[in-house]
N, CA, C and O of each residue as an XYZ file, in Angstrom:
276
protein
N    -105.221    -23.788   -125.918
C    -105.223    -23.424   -127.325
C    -104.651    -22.015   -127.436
O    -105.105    -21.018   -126.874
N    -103.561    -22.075   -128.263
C    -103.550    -20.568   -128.477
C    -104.041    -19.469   -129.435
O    -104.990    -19.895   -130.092
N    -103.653    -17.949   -129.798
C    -104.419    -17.607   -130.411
C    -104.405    -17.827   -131.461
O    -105.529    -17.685   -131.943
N    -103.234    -18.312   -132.582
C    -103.370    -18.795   -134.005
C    -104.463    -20.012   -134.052
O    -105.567    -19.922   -134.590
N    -103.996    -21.053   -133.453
C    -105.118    -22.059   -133.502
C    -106.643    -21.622   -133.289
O    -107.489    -22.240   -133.936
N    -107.058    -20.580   -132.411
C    -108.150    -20.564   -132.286
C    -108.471    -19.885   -133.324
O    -109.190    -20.676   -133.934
N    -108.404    -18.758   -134.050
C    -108.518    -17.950   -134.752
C    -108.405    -19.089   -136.290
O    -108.951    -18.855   -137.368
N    -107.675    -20.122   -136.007
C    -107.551    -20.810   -137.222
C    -109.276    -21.854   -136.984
O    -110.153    -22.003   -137.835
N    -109.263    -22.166   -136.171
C    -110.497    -23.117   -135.665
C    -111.784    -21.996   -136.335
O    -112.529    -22.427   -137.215
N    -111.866    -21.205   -136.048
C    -112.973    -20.197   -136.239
C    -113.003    -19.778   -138.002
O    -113.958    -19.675   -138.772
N    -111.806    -19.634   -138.176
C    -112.042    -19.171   -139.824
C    -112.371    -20.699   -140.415
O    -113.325    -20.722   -141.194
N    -111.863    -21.692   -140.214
C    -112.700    -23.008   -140.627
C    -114.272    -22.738   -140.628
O    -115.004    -22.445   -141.573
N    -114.594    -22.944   -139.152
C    -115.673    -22.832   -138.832
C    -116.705    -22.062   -140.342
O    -117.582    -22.655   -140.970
N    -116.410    -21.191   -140.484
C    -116.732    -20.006   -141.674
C    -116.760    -20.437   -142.898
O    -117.601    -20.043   -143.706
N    -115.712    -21.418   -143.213
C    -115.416    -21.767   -144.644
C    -116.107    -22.984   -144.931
O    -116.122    -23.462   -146.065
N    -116.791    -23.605   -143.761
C    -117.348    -24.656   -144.013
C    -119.126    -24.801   -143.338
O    -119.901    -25.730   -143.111
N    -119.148    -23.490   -143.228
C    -120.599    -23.452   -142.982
C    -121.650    -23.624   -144.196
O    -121.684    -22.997   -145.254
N    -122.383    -24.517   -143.798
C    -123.032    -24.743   -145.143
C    -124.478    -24.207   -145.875
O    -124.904    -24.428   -147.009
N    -125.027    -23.447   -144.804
C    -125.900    -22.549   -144.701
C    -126.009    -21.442   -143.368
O    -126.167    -21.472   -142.148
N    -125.816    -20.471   -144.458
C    -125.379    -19.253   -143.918
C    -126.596    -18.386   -143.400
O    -127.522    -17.960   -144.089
N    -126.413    -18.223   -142.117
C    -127.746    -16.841   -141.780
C    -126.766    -15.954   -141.155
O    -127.014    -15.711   -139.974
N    -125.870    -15.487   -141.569
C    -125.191    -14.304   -141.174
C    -124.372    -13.222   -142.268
O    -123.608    -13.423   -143.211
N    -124.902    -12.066   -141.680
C    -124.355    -10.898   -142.513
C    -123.595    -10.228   -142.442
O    -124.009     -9.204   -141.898
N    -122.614    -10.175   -142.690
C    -121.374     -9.387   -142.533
C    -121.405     -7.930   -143.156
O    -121.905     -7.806   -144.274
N    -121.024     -7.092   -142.660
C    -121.379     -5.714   -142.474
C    -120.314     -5.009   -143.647
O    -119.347     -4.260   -143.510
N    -120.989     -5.639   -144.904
C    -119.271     -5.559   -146.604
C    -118.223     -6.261   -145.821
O    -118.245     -7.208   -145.035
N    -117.192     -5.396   -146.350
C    -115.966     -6.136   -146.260
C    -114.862     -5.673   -144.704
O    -113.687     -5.953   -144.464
N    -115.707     -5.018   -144.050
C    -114.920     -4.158   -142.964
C    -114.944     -5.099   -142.290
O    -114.885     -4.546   -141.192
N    -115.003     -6.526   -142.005
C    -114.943     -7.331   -140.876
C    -113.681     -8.352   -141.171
O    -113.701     -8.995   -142.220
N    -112.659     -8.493   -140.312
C    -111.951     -9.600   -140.014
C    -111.570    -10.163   -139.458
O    -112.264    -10.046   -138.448
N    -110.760    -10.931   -139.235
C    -110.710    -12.700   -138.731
C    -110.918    -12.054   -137.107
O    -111.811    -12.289   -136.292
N    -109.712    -11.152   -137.008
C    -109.366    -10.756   -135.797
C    -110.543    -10.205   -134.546
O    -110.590    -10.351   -133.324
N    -111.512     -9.445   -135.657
C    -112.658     -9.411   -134.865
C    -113.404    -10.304   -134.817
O    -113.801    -10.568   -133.682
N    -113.885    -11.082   -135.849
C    -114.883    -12.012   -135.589
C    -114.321    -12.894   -134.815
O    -115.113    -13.601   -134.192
N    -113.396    -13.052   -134.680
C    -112.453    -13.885   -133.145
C    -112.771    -13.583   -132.010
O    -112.992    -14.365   -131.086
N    -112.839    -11.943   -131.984
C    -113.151    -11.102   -130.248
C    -114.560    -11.753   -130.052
O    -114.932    -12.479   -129.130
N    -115.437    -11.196   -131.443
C    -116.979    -11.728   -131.023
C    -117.050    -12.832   -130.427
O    -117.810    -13.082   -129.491
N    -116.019    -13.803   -131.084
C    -116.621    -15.476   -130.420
C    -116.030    -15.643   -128.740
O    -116.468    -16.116   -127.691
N    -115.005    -15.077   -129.120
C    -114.626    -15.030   -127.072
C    -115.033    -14.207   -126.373
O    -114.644    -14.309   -125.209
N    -116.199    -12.744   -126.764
C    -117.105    -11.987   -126.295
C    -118.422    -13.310   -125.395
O    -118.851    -13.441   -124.249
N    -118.635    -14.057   -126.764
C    -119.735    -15.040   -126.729
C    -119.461    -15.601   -125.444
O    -119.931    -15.218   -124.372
N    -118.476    -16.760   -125.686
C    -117.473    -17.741   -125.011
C    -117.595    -17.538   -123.751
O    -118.154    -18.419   -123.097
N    -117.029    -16.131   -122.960
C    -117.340    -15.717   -121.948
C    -118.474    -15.224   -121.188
O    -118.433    -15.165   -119.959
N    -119.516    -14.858   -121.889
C    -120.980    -14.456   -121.864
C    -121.905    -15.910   -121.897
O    -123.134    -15.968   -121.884
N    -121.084    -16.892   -121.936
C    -122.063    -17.977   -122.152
C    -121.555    -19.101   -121.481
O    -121.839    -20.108   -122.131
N    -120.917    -19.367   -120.447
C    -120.044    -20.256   -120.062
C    -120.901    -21.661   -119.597
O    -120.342    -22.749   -119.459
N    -122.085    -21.477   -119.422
C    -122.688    -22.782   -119.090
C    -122.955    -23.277   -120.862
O    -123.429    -24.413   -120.882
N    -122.829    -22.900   -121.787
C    -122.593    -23.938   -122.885
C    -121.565    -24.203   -123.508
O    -121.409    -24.505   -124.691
N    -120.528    -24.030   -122.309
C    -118.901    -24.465   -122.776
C    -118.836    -25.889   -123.174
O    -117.956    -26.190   -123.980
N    -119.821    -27.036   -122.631
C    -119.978    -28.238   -122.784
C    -120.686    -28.728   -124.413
O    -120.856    -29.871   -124.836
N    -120.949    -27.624   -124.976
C    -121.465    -27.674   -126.950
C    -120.092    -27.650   -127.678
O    -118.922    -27.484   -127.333
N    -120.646    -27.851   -128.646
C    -119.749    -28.663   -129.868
C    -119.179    -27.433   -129.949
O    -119.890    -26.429   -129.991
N    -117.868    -27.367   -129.980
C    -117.226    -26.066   -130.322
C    -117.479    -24.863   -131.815
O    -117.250    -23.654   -131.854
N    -118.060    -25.848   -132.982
C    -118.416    -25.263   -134.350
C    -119.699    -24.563   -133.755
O    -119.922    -23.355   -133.833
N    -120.422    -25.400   -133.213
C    -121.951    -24.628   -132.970
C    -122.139    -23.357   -132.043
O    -123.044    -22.534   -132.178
N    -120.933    -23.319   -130.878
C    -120.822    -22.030   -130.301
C    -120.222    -20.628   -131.747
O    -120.705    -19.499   -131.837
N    -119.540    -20.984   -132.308
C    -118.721    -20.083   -133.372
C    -120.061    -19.602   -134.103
O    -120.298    -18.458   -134.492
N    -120.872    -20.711   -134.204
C    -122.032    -20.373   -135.537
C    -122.966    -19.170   -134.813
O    -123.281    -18.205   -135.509
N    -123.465    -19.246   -133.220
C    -124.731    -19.153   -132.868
C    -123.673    -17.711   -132.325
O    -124.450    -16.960   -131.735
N    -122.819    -17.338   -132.319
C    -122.100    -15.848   -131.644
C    -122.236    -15.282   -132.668
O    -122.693    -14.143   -132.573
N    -121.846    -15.906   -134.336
C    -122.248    -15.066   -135.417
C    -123.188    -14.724   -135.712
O    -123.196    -13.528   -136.003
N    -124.327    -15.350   -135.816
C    -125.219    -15.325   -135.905
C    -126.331    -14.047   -135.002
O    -127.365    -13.439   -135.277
N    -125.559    -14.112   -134.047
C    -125.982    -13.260   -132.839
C    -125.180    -11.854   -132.886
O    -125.834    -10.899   -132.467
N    -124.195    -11.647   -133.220
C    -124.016    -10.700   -133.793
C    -124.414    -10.096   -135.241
O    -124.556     -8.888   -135.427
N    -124.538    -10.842   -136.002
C    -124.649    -10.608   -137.017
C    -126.042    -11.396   -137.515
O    -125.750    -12.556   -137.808
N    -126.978    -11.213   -137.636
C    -128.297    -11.971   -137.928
C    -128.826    -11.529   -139.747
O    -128.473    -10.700   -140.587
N    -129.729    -12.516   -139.669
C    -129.668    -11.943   -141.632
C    -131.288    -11.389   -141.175
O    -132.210    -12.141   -140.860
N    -131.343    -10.049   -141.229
C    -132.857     -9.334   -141.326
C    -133.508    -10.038   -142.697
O    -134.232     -9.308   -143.374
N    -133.341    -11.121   -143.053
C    -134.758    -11.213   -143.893
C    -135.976    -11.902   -143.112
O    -137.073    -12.016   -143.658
């Protein structure tokens, strides 16, 4: 996969989440980083390379970004 596709896979991921527990820090965040985060994840997590690819994208955001309520 290269990097448009992945980066395209991931902003899906985002647009079709249907309940959201993640907070984005205003408007200073984009595609490009929340991309690094998920291949930060990706690599930090390699024994759940075998999960649904949407659910790794969700649980790196999430993990970076968590909703304090």
């Amino acid at each position: 996969m290269d990097v448009a596709e992945f980066m395209g896979f991931v902003t899906g991921v985002l647009m079709f989440m249907e309940e959201t527990r993640i907070i984005f820090p205003g408007d200073r965040v984009n595609i490009g980083q929340i991309s690094s985060i998920v291949i930060k994840f990706l690599n930090d997590t390699p024994a759940r390379w075998n999960e649904p690819a949407c659910n790794l994208v969700v649980d790196a955001l999430m993990k970076a970004f968590p909703c304090k309520k």
